[in-house]
C-alpha positions as CSV (number, residue, x, y, z in Angstrom):
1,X,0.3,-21.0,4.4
2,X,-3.2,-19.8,3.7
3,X,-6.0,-22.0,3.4
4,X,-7.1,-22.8,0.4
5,X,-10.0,-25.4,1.6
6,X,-13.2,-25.2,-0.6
7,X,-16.5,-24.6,0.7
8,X,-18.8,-26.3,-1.7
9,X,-22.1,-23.9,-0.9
10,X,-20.4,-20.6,-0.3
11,X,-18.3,-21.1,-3.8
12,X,-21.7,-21.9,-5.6
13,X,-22.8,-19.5,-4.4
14,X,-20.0,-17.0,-5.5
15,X,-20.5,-18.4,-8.9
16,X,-24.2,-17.7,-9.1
17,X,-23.4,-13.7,-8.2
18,X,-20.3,-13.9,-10.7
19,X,-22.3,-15.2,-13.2
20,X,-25.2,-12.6,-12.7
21,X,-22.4,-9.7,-12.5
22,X,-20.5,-11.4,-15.0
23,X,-17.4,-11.3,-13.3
24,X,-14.2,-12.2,-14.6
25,X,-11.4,-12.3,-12.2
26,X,-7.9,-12.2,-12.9
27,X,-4.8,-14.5,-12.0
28,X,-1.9,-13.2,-10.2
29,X,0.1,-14.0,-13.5
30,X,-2.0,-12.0,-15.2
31,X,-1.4,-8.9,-12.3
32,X,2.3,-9.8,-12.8
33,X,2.3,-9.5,-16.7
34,X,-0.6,-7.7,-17.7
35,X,0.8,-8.6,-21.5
36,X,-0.5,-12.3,-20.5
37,X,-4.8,-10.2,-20.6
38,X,-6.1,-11.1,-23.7
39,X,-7.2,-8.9,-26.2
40,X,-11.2,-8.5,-25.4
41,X,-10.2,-7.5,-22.0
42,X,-8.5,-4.6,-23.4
43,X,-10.6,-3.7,-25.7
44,X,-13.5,-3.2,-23.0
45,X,-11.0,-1.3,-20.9
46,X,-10.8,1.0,-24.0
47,X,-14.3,2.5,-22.9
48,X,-14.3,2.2,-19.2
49,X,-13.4,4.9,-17.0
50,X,-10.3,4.2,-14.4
51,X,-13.0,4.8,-11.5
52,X,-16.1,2.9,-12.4
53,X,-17.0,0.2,-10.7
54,X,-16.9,-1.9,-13.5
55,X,-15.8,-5.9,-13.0
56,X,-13.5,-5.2,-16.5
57,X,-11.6,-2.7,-13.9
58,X,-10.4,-5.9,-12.0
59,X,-7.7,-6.3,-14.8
60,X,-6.0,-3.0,-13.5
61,X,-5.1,-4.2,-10.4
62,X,-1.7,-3.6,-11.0
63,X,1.1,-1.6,-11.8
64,X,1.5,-0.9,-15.7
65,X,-1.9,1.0,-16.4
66,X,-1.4,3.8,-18.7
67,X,-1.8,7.5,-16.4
68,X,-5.2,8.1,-18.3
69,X,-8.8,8.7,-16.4
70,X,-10.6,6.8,-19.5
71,X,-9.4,4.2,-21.5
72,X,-6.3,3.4,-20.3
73,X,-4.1,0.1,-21.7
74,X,-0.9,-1.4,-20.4
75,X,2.2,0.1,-20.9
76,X,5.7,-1.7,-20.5
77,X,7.1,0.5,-17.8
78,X,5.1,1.5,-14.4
79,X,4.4,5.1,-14.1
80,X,7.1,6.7,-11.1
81,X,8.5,9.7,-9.9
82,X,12.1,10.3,-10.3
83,X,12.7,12.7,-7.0
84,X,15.7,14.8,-8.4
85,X,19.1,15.5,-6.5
86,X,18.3,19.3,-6.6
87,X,15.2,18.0,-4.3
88,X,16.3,15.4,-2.3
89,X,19.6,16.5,-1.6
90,X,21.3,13.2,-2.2
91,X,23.6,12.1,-5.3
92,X,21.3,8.7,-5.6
93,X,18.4,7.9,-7.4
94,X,15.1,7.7,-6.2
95,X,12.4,6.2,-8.1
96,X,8.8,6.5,-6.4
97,X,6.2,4.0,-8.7
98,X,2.7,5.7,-8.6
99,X,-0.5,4.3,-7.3
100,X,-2.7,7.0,-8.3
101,X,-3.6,5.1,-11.2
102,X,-5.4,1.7,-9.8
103,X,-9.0,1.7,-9.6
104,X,-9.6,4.0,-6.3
105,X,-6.8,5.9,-7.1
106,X,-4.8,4.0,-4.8
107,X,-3.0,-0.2,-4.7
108,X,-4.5,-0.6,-1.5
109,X,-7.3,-1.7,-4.1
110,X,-4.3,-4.5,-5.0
111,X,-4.1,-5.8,-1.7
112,X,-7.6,-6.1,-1.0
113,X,-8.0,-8.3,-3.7
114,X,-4.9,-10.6,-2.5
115,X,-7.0,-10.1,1.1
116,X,-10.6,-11.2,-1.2
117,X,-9.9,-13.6,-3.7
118,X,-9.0,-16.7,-2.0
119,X,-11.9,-16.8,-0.1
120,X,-14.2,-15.7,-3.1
121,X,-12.8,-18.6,-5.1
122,X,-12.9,-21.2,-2.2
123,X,-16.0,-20.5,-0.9
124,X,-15.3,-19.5,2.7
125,X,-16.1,-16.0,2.2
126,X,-19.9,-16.6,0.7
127,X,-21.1,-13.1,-1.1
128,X,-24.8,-14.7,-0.5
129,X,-24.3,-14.6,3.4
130,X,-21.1,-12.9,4.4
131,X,-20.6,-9.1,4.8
132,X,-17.1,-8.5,4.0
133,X,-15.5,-6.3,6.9
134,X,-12.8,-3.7,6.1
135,X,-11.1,-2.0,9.4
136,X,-8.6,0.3,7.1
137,X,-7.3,4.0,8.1
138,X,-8.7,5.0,4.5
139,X,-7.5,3.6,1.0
140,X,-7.7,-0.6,2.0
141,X,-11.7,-0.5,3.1
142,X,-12.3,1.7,0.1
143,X,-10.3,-1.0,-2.3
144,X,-12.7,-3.6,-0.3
145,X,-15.6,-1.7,-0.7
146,X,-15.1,-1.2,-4.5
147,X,-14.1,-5.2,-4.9
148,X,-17.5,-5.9,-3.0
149,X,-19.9,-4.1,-5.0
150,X,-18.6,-6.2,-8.2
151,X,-20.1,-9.0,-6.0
152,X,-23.1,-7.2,-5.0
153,X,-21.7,-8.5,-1.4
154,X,-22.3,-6.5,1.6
155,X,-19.4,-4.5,2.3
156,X,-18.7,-2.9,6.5
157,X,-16.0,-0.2,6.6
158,X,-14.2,0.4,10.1
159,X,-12.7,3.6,9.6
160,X,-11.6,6.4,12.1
161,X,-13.1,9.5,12.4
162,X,-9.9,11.4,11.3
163,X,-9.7,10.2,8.6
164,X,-9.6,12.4,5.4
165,X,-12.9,14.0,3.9
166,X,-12.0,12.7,0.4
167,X,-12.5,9.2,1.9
168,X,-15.7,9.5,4.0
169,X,-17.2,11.3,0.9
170,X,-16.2,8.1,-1.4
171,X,-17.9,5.5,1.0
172,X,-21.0,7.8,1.0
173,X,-21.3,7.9,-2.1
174,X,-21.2,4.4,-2.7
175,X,-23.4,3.4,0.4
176,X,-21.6,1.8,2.3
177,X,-22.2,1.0,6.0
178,X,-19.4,2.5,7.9
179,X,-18.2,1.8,12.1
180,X,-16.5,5.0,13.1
181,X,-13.6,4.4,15.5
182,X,-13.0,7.2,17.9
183,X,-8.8,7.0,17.2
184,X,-6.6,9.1,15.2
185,X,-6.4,8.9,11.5
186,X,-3.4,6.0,12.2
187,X,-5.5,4.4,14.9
188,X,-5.0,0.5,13.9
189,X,-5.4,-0.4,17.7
190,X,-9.0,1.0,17.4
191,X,-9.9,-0.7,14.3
192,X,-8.8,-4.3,15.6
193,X,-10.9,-3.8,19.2
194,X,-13.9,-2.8,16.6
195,X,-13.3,-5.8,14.8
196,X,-13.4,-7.8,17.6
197,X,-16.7,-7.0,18.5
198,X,-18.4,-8.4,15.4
199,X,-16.6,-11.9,15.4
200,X,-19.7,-13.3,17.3
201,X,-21.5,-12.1,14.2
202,X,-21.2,-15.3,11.7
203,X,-22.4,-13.2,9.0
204,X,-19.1,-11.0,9.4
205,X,-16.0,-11.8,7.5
206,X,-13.0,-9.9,8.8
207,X,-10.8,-9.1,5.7
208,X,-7.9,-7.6,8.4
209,X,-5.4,-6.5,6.1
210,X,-2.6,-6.8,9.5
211,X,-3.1,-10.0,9.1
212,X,-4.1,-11.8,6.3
213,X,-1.6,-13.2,4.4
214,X,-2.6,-12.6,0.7
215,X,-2.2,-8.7,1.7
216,X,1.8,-9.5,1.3
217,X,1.0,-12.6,-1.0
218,X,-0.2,-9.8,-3.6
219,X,2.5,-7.5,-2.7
220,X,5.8,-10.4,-2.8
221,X,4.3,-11.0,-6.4
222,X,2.6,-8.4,-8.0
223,X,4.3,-4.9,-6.5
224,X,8.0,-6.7,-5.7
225,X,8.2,-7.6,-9.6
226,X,6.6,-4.2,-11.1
227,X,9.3,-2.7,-8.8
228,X,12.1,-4.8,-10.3
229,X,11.0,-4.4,-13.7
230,X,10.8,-0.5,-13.4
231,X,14.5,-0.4,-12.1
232,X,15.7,-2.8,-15.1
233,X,13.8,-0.6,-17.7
234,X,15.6,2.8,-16.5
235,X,19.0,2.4,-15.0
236,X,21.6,3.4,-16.1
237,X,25.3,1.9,-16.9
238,X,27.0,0.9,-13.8
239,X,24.0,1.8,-11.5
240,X,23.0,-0.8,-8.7
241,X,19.8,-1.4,-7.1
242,X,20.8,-0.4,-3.6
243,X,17.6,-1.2,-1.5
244,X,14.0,-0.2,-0.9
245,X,11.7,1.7,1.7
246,X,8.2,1.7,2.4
247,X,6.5,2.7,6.0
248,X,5.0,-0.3,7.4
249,X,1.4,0.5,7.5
250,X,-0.3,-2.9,7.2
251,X,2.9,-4.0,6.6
252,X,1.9,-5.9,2.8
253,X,4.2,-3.3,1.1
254,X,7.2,-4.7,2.9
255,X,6.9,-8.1,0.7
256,X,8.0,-6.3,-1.9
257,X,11.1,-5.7,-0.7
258,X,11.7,-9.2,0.0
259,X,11.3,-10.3,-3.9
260,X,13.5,-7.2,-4.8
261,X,16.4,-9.0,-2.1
262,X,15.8,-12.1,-3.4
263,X,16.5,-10.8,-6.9
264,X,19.2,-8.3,-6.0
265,X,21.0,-9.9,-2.7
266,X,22.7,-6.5,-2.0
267,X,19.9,-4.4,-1.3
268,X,18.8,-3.8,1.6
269,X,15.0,-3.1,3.2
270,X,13.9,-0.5,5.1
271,X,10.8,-0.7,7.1
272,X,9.7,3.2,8.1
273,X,7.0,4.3,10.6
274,X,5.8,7.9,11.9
275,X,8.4,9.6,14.6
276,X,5.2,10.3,16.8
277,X,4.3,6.5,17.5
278,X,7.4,5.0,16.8
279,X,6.6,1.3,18.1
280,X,9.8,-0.3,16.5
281,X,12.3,2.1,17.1
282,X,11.0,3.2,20.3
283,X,8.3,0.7,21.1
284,X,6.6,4.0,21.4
285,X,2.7,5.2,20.9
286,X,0.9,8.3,20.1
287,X,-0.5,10.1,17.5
288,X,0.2,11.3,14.3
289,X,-1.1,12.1,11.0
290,X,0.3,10.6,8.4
291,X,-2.8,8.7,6.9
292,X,-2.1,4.9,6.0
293,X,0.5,4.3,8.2
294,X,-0.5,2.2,11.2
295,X,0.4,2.6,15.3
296,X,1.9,0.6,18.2
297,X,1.4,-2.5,16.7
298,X,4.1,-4.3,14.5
299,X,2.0,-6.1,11.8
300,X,1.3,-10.0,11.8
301,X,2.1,-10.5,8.2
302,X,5.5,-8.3,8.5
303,X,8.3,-11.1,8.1
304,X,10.7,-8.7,10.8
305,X,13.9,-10.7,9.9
306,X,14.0,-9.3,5.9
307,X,13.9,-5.9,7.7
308,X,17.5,-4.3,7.4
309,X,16.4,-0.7,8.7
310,X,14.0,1.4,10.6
311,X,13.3,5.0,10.0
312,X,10.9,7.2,11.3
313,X,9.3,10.0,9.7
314,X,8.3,13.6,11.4
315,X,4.8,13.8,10.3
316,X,5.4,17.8,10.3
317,X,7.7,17.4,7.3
318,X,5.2,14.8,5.5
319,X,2.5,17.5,5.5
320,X,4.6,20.3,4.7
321,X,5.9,18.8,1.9
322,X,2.4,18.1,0.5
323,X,1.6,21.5,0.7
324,X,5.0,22.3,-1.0
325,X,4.2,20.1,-3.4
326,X,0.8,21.0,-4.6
327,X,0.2,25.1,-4.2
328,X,1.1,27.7,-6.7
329,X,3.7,29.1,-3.8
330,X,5.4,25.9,-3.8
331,X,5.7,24.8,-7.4
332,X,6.8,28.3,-8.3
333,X,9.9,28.1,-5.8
334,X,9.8,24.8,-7.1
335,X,10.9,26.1,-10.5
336,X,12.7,29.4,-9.6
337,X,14.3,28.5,-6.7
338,X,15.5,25.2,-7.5
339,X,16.0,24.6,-11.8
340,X,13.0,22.2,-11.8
341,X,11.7,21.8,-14.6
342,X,7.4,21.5,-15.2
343,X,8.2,18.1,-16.2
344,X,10.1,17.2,-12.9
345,X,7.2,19.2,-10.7
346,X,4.0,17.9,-12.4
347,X,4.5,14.2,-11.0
348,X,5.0,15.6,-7.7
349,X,1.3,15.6,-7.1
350,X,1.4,11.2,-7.2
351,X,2.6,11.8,-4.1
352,X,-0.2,11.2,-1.3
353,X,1.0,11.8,2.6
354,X,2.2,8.4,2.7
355,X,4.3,8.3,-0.1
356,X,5.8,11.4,0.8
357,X,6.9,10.0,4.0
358,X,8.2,6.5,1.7
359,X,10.2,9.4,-0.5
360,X,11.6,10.6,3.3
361,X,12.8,7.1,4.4
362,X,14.6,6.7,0.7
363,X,16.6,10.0,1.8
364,X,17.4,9.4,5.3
365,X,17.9,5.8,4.0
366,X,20.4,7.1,1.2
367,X,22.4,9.4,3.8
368,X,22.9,6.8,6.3
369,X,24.3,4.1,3.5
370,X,26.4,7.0,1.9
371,X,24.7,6.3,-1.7
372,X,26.1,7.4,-4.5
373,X,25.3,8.1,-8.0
374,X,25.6,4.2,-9.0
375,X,22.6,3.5,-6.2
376,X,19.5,3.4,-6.9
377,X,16.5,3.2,-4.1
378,X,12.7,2.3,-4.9
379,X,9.7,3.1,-3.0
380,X,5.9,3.1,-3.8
381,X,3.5,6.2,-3.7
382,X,0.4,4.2,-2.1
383,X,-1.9,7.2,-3.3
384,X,-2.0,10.8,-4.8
385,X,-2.3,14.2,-3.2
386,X,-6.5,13.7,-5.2
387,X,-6.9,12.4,-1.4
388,X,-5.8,15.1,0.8
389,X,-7.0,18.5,-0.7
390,X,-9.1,19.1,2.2
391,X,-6.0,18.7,4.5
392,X,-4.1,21.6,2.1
393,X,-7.2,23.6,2.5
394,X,-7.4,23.0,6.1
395,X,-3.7,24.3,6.8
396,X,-4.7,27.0,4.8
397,X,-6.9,28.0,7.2
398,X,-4.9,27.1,10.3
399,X,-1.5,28.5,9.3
400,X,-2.3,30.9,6.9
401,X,-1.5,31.7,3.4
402,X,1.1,30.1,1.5
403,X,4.1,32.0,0.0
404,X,7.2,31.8,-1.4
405,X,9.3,32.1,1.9
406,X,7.5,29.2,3.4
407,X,8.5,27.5,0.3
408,X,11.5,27.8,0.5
409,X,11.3,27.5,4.9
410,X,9.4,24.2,4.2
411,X,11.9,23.0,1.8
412,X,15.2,23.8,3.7
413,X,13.6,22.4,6.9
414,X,11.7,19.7,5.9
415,X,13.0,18.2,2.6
416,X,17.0,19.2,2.5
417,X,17.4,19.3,6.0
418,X,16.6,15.6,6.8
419,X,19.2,14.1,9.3
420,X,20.0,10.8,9.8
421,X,18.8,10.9,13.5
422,X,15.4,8.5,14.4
423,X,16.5,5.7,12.7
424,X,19.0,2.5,12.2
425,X,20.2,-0.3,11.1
426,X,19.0,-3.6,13.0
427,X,21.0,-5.9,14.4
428,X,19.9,-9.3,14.5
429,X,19.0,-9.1,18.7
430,X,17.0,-5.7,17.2
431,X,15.2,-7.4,14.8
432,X,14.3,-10.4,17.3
433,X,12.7,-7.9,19.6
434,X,10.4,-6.4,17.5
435,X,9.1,-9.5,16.0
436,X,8.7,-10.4,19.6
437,X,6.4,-6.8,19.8
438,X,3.6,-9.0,17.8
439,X,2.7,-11.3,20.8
440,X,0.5,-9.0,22.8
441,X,-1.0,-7.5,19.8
442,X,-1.7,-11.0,17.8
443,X,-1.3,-13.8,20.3
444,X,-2.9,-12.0,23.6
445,X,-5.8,-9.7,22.0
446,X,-6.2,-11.4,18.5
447,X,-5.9,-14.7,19.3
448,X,-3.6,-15.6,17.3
449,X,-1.3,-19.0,18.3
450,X,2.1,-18.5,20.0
451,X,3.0,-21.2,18.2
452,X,2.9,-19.9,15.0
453,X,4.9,-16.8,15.7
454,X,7.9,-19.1,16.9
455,X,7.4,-20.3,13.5
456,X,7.6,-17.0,11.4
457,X,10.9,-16.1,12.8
458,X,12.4,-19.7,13.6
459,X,11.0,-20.8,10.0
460,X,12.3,-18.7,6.9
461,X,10.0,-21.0,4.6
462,X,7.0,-20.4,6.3
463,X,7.1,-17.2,4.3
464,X,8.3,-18.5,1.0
465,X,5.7,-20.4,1.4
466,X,3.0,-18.0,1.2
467,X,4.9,-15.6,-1.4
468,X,4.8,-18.7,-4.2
469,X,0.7,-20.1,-3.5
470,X,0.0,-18.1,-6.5
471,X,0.2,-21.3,-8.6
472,X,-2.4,-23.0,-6.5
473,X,-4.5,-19.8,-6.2
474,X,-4.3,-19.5,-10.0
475,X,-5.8,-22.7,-10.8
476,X,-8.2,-22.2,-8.5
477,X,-9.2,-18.9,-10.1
478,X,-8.9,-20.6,-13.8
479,X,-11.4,-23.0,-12.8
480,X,-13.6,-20.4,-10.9
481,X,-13.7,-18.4,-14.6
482,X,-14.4,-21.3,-16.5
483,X,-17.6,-22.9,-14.2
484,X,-18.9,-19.1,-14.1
485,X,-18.5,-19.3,-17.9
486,X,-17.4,-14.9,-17.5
């Protein structure tokens, strides 16, 4: 379980800068069922932009804010994509729930808050002393760095120096110190050894979003029950929720798909990865370029025995499908060459590199089960295609223009061609082994205790464990609200 010990100076402290900032912070009921946010919440969300960092915006860290730049409320049912058959090639649904519209543009914002609040509201992270450290390839350190100027705490971002232009000129722009790691956009070894460095540095707090435990804490609660509501609001008679499928990453999303088996016992999880470093498949390594998604490590806070599947992604059809996706060439094949409609295409631009490869994973996934119309599959879209113009424009320049035959190329190839080779379904000895991948990474060069790994595989409630501390973490925060009188 996380700790949940208070620090009597640090927290004091926190409520000095919340009280200066006036900072209200939300409950994890309140993330759940933004219909529990009270009235003057929402009526000072009426005038503030999705983007400004604004401590009001902490009561849209979650999944039901209405698709508006300005002024957004809640809304009942979570914006998604519905990826059509005539596009995915499969009879079963796909629903993709959008994370364009968090604060950031992206949830990673979410689980940076699961990462930040119990410290904030115990006092072991102290915004008077601390600098909160983000290693992230992109969209967690900027959620961090956003959460930490609401604080007017001093926020580090490790970042690699692949990553995307969109993100280096967001951290500029917000002043923020940054530790450029010489690894590949998914370089996650990188960021860890660069984070080890500064642990003789008392002043750092290591928010390591592989490893801390309110990463899937927010994810089990907050993203698992959005997901389970959005399938309830729009299937259909008959229609079954068949299972889930989100690359691994940090490995938080993969909570998710635990509530959704808890609530639906016949669905299964997939956990998906890039075909270039493929460390659970393969135990492989390498590198690739689909942004967000983590390498040759298997996460700490990844419970391995929920994971019924592993798929992995060709990062050549994750980036030709963004281009698909989001130039005139592409939409216009889009709608002549496949029936689309400009309802069905507009959406399509939720869809960050990541999420494409989530959308990938549901397809293979779908092929490999035989899914039919009754099935249903759910995914998440961690961020929009806002983040990677400069890779379209890039590829521009590299490949040349784009036209309606490599539409249609791209499309055949890399959309309608998928195969259902790269990937399968674990057995238990399978899923044994790659839990048993986290000692070197964890126990070896993190220091994390052998001990503790027997216990997350021999120990099914060590998990359930974390997944329901939202209680205690709420009356924590309740109390936290009322002494800073926000």
């Amino acid at each position: 379980m996380m700790d949940l010990t208070v620090h009597r100076e640090g927290r004091a402290n926190n409520l000095s800068r919340a009280k200066e900032y006036s900072v209200l912070l939300p409950t994890f009921a309140q993330l759940r069922d933004p219909h529990l946010i009270g009235e003057a919440i929402r009526a000072r969300l009426a005038e503030t932009p999705l983007s400004a960092a604004e401590p009001i915006n902490l009561f849209r860290l979650h999944w039901h804010n209405e698709a508006k730049a300005v002024g957004g409320q809640f809304q009942s049912v979570p914006n998604y994509v519905e990826i059509p058959p005539a596009l995915s090639g499969v009879p079963c649904r796909i629903l993709a729930m959008a994370g364009k519209w968090f604060p950031t543009g992206c949830h990673k914002v979410g689980a940076a808050y699961g990462c930040l609040v119990p410290r904030l509201v115990t006092g072991q992270f102290d915004a008077a002393f601390h600098r909160a450290v983000w290693p992230s390839t992109g969209n967690f350190c900027r959620g961090g760095v956003f959460l930490s100027r609401l604080l007017g705490a001093e926020a580090v971002a490790i970042v690699p120096s692949t990553m995307s232009e969109e993100r280096f000129a967001w951290l500029r722009s917000v002043g923020c110190r940054m530790i450029v790691t010489p690894g590949e956009a998914s370089g996650a070894r990188e960021l860890l050894e660069e984070t080890q460095k500064l642990r003789t540095d008392p002043s750092m707090m290591i928010m390591n979003q592989f490893a801390e435990m309110g990463n899937p804490l927010w994810h089990y609660n907050v993203t698992g029950t959005a997901l389970a509501e959005l399938f309830e609001a729009v299937k259909r008679p008959g229609q079954r929720l068949a299972g889930a499928a989100f690359c691994s990453g940090s490995g938080g999303t993969l909570a998710a798909g635990e509530r959704l088996k808890e609530r639906y016992p016949q669905a299964k999880l997939a956990a998906g990865e890039a075909l270039q470093a493929a460390v659970m498949l393969h135990q492989g390594f390498g590198k690739h370029r689909i942004e967000g998604v983590g390498d040759r490590l298997v996460p700490w806070v990844q419970n391995v025995r929920q994971t019924d599947l592993v798929i992995a992604v060709d990062d050549a059809d994750a980036l030709a499908l963004l281009r698909l996706f989001n130039t005139e060439a592409g939409t216009a094949y889009l709608r002549e060459g496949l029936g689309l409609c400009p309802e069905q295409i507009a959406p399509l631009a939720w869809m960050g590199i990541s999420g494409i490869a989530n959308v990938l994973c549901c397809i293979k996934m779908a092929k490999w089960l035989e899914l039919s119309e009754d099935d249903v599959l759910v995914t998440v879209l961690t961020d929009s295609a806002d983040l990677y113009r400069s890779r379209i424009e890039a590829m521009e320049k590299g490949i040349g223009p784009y036209d309606a035959s490599q539409a249609e190329r791209d499309c055949t190839l890399h959309l309608l061609g998928l195969k259902t080779d790269q990937m399968t379904e674990l057995t238990y000895p399978e899923r044994k082994r790659i839990h048993n991948q986290k000692y070197r990474s964890w126990v070896e060069e993190q220091g994390k205790s052998v001990e503790e790994l027997h216990t997350q595989w021999e120990r099914p409630a060590y998990w359930d464990e974390i997944h329901r501390q939202t209680d205690a973490l709420d009356a924590l925060i309740a109390e936290f609200n009322e002494e800073a009188g926000s």
